[in-house]
C-alpha positions in Angstrom: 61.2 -22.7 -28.2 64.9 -23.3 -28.3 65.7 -21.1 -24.9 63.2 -23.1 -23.1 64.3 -26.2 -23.6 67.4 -25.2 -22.9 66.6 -23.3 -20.1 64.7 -26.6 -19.0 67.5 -29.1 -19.7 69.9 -26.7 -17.4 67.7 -27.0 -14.8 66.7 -30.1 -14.4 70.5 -31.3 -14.5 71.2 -28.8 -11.7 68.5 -30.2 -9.9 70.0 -33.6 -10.1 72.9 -32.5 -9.2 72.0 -30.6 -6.0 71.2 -32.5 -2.1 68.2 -33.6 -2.0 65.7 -31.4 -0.2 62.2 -31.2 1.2 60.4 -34.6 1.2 62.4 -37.6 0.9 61.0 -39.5 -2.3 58.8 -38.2 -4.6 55.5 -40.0 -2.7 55.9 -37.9 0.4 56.1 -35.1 -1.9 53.1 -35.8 -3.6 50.6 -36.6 -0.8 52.6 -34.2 1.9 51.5 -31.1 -0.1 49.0 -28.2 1.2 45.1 -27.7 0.1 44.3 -23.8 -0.7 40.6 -22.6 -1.3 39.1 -19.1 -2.4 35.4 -18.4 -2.4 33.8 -15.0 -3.7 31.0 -14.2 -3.6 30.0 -10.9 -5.6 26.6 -9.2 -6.6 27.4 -6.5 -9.5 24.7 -4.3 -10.0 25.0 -1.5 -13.7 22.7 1.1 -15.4 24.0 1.9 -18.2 22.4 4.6 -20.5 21.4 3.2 -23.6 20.9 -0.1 -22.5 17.6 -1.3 -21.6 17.8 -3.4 -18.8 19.7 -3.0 -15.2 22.1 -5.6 -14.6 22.5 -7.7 -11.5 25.0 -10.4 -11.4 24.8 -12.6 -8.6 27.8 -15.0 -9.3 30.3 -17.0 -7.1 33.8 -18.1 -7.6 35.4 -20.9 -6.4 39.2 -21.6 -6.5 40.7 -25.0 -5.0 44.3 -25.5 -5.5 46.8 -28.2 -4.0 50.6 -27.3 -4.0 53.1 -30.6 -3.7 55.8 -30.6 -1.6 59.1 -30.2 -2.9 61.6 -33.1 -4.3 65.1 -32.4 -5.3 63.8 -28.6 -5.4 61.1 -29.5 -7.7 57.4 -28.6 -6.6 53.8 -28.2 -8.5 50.7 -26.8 -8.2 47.3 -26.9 -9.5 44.3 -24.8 -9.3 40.8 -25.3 -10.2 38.2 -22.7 -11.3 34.6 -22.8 -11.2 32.5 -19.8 -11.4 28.3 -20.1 -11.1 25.7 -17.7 -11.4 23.5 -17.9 -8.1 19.5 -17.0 -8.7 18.3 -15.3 -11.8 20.9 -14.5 -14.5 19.8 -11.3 -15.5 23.2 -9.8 -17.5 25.2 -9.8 -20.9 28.2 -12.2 -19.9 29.7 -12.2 -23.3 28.6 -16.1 -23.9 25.3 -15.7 -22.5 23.6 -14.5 -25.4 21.3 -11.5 -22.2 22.2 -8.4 -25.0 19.9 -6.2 -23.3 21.7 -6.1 -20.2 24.4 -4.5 -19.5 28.1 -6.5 -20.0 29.4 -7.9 -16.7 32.4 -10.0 -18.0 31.8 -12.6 -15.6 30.7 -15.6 -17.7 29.9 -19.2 -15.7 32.6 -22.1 -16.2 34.4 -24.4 -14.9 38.3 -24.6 -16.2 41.8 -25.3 -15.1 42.6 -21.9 -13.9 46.8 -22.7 -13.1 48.8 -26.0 -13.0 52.8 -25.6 -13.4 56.2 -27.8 -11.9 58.1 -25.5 -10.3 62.0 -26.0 -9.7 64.0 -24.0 -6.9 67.1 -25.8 -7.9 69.2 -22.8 -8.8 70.6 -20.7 -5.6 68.3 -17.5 -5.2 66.3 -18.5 -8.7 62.3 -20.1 -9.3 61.5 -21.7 -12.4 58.1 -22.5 -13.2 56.4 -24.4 -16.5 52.8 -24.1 -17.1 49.5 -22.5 -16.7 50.6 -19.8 -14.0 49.6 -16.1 -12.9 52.1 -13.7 -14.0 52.2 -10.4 -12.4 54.8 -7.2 -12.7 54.4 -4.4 -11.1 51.2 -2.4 -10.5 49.5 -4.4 -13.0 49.7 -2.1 -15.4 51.1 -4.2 -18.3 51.2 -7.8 -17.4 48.5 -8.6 -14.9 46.4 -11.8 -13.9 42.8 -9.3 -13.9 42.1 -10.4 -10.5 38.9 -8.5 -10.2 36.7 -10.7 -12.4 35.5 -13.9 -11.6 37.6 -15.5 -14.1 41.0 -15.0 -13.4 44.0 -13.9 -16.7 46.7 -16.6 -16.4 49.5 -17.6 -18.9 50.7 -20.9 -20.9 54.8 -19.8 -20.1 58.0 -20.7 -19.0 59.4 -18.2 -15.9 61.8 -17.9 -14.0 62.7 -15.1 -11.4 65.9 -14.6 -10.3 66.9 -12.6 -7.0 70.6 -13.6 -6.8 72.3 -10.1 -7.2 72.3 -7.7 -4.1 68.8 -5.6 -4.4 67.3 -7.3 -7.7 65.1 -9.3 -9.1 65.0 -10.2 -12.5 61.7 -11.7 -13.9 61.4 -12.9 -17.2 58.7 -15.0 -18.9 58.2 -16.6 -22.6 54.5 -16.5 -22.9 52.7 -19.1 -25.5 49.3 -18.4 -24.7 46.8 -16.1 -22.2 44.0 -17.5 -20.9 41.7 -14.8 -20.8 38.5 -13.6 -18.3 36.3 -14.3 -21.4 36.1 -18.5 -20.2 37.5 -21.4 -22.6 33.5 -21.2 -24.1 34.3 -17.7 -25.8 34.3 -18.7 -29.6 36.6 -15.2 -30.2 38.0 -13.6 -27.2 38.9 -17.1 -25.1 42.5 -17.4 -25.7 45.1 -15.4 -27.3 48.1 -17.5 -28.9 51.7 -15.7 -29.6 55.7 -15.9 -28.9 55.3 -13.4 -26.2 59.0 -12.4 -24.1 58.5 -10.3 -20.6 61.8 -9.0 -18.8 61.4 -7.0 -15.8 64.1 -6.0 -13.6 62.9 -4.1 -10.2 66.5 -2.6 -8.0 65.1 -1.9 -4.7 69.1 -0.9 -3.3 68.3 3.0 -3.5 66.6 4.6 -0.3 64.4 7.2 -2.1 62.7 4.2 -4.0 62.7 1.3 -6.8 63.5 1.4 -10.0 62.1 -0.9 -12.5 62.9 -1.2 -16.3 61.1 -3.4 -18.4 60.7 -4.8 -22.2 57.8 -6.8 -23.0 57.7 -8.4 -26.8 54.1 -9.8 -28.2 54.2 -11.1 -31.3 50.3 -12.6 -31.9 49.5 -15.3 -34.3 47.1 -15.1 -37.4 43.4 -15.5 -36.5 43.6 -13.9 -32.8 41.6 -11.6 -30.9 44.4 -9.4 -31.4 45.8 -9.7 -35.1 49.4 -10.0 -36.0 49.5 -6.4 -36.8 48.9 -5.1 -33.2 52.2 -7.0 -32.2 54.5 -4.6 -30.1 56.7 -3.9 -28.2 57.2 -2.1 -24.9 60.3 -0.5 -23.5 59.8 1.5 -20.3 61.5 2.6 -16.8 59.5 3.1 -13.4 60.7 5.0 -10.6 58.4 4.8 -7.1 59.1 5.7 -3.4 58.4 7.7 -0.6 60.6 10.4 1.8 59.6 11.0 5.5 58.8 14.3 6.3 58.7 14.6 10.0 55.6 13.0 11.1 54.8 12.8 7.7 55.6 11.0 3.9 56.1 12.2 0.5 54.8 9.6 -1.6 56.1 9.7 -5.4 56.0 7.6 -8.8 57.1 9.1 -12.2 57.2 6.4 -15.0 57.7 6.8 -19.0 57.1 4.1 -21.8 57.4 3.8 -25.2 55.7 1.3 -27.6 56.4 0.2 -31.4 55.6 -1.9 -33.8 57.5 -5.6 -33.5 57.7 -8.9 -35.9 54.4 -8.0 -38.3 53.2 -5.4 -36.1 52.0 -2.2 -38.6 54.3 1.1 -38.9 51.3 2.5 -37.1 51.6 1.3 -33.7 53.5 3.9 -32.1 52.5 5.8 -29.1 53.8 6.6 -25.4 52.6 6.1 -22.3 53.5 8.2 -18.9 52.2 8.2 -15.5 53.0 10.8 -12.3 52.1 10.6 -8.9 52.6 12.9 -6.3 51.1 12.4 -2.5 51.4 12.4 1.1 51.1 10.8 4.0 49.1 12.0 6.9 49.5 9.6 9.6 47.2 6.4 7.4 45.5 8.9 5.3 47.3 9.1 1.7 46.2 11.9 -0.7 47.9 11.9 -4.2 47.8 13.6 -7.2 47.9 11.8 -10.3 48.5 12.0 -13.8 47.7 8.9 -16.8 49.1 9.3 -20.5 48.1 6.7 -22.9 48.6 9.0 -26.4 46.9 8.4 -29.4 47.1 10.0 -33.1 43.9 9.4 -34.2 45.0 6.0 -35.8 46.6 3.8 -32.6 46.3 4.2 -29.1 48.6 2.7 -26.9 47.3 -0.8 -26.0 47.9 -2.7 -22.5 45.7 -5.7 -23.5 46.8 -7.8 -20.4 46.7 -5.4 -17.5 44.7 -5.7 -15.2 42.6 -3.1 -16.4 39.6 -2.4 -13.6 42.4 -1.0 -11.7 42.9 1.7 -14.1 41.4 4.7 -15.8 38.3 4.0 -13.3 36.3 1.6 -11.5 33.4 1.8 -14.6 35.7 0.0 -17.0 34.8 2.8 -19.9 38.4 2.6 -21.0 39.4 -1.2 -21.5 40.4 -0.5 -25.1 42.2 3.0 -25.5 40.7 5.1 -27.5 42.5 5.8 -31.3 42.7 9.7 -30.0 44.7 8.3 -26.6 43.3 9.3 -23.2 44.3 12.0 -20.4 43.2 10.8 -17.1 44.0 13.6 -14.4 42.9 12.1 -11.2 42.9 12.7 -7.3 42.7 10.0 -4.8 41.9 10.3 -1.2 42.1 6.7 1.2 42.7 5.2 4.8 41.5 3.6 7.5 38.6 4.5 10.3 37.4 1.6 13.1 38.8 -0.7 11.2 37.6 -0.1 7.5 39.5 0.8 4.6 38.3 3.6 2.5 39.0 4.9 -0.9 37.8 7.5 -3.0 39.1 8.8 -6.4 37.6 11.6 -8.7 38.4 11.2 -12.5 38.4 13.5 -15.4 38.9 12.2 -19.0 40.1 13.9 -22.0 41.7 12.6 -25.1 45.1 13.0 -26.3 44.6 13.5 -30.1 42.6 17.2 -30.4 42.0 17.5 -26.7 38.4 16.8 -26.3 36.7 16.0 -22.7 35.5 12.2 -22.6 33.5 12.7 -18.9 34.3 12.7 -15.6 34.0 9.8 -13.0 33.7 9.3 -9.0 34.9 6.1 -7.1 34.3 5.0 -4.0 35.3 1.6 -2.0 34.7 0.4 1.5 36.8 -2.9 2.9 36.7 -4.8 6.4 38.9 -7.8 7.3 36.4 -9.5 9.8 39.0 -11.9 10.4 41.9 -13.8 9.0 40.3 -15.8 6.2 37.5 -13.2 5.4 36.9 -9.7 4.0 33.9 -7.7 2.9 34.4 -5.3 0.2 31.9 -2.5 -1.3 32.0 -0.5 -4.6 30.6 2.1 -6.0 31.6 4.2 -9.7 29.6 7.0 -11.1 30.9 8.0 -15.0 29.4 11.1 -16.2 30.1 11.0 -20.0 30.7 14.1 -21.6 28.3 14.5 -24.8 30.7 17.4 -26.6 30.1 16.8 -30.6 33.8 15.7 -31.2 33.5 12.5 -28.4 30.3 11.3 -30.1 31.3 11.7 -33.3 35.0 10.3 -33.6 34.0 7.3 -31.2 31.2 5.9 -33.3 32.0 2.0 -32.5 32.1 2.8 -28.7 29.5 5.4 -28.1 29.5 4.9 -24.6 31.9 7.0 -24.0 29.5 9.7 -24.0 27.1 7.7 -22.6 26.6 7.7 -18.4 26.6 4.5 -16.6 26.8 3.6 -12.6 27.7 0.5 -10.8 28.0 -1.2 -7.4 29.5 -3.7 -5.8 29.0 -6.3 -2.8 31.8 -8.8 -2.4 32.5 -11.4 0.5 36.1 -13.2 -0.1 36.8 -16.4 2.0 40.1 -17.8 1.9 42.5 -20.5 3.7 
């Protein structure tokens, strides 16, 4: 692409232009670099009505990465990926060709996960070039998925800027997404397009940030996601918190609105909203929340790289929205006791289009930091699918959404 190039050619001449810094010659920048290692461990245990079998996925992940040092402000890194199945595999991991067990989207494979040059040439601004995790705001449109095994990275040029009192600017041109499906998925692997991210976060007022954003997908022919799903995103995010004596209001209230862009259909056009309301009670938060993804019966607005698990419930019954758009009105109650963090959210589901119940769902979550490099993590989610005529009838090619299903979780993370 004409801006990256140029965007690359600026750079690199600033970079030649600027005192050296870091390591001395490129060889001690090389070999003087740091080793970084992740290992998790999860067993993922579903019943899902309608599906024969119980899953249980015993799988482990391990990421080993090296970052250079830097040389004339330029740096790299690279990451390696390997996920395995431990014991018996006994679920549907996309590839696996196990249909009567449930989906875990957790399929075994070993891949390049990241490996970018980096360049901090550029007073208060980092430029990266390659396969790279990408990740604005709450995860809630561009997101690396960091709760599967196989982690959502992106082919792009970025650069993030932080030069102006308050603000940072991130912006991204995105070539490819390398998706939790594995390199070994014939349809869902990659998704190709001329994708543009801007984000621009001002944390200078006290009652909070505010974020705008634009993000631009234009997909190519053949896709997962065809050329007439390209769209395009405009939106603002406000989120903060006020002290109230020995207290905290917590607060988030964010609006955007999505068209059709390049080949994109007339038909995509739909609005998303989000409110939170909360407080905190010396650790313990309680909020009151409020999801709007609309739909008119034809298109429901589509996040297709958020990092979606952390949304609309722990069950994952929503990773596509729905053509009549989904209501999730939800309450979340968390902190901390002997040392354990706890979490638990209640769910309740309707759709946007005709107003019809989709189910209801309970979450729960347990988490201890034994120490610095490790962490112990259990899951639980419960969705209770409502079987009302018009949610079993106007969701034919995803039935489960009036289907039940429960999950749980065991996770050990190790990490240096």
């Amino acid at each position: 692409q004409p801006f990256v190039r140029s965007a690359l050619t600026y750079a690199c001449l600033a970079a030649l232009a600027a005192p050296a810094s870091g390591a001395d010659t490129l060889a001690e920048a090389l070999t003087g670099g740091k080793v970084s290692a992740n290992l998790r461990y999860r067993y993922e245990w579903v019943d899902q009505e309608g599906v024969a079998e119980k899953a249980g996925a015993s799988t482990l992940r391990t990421q080993l990465g090296y970052t250079t040092g830097e040389y004339h402000g330029f740096g790299g890194f690279v990451q390696f990926e390997d996920v395995r199945v431990i014991g018996n595999e006994r679920y549907n991991s996309t590839i696996n060709g196990l249909t009567p067990y449930p989906v875990v989207a957790d399929p075994a494979d070993t891949e390049i996960n990241q490996a970018y040059l980096s360049l901090k040439a550029i007073p208060g601004t980092t430029l990266k070039y390659g396969r790279q995790v990408i990740i604005y705001d709450n995860h809630r449109f561009i997101g690396n998925v960091g709760w599967r095994q196989n982690e959502q990275t992106y082919d792009a040029f970025s650069l993030v800027n932080s030069s102006l009192p308050s603000t940072v600017i991130s912006f991204a041109h995105v070539d490819n997404a390398n998706r939790i499906f594995s390199e070994k998925h014939p349809t869902l692997s990659d998704v190709e397009m001329n994708g543009e991210l801007l984000n621009v976060a001002y944390k200078g007022l006290k009652a909070g940030a505010l974020v705008g954003y634009g993000y631009f997908l234009d997909f190519e022919p053949g896709q997962p996601f065809p050329i007439t799903a390209s769209n395009k995103t405009l939106g603002v995010r406000f989120d903060g918190s006020y002290p109230l004596g020995g207290t905290k209001l917590l607060y988030t209230a964010e609006y955007a609105k999505q068209s059709d862009y390049k080949d994109g259909a007339s038909t995509v056009d739909a609005d998303y909203g989000y409110a939170m309301l909360g407080i905190d009670l010396g650790g313990v938060q309680i909020k009151f929340n409020y999801e709007l993804l609309s739909g008119d019966g034809v298109y429901g607005f589509a996040t297709p790289f958020a990092t979606l698990h952390a949304f609309n419930g722990w069950a994952d019954k929503f990773l596509t929205t729905p053509k009549d758009g989904i209501k999730d009105a939800f309450i979340s109650v968390g902190g901390a006791w002997l040392g354990v963090n706890l979490l638990a959210v209640y769910h309740d589901y309707s759709s946007d289009h005709l107003g019809y119940r989709y189910g209801t769902e309970w979450n729960a979550l347990a988490s201890k930091k034994l120490d610095k490099n490790l962490t112990l993590t259990a899951k639980y989610a419960a969705y209770n699918g409502d079987t009302n005529s018009l949610n079993q009838t106007r969701n034919p090619a995803s039935a489960a959404l009036a289907r039940d299903i429960d999950k749980v979780w065991l996770q050990a993370d190790w990490q240096f």
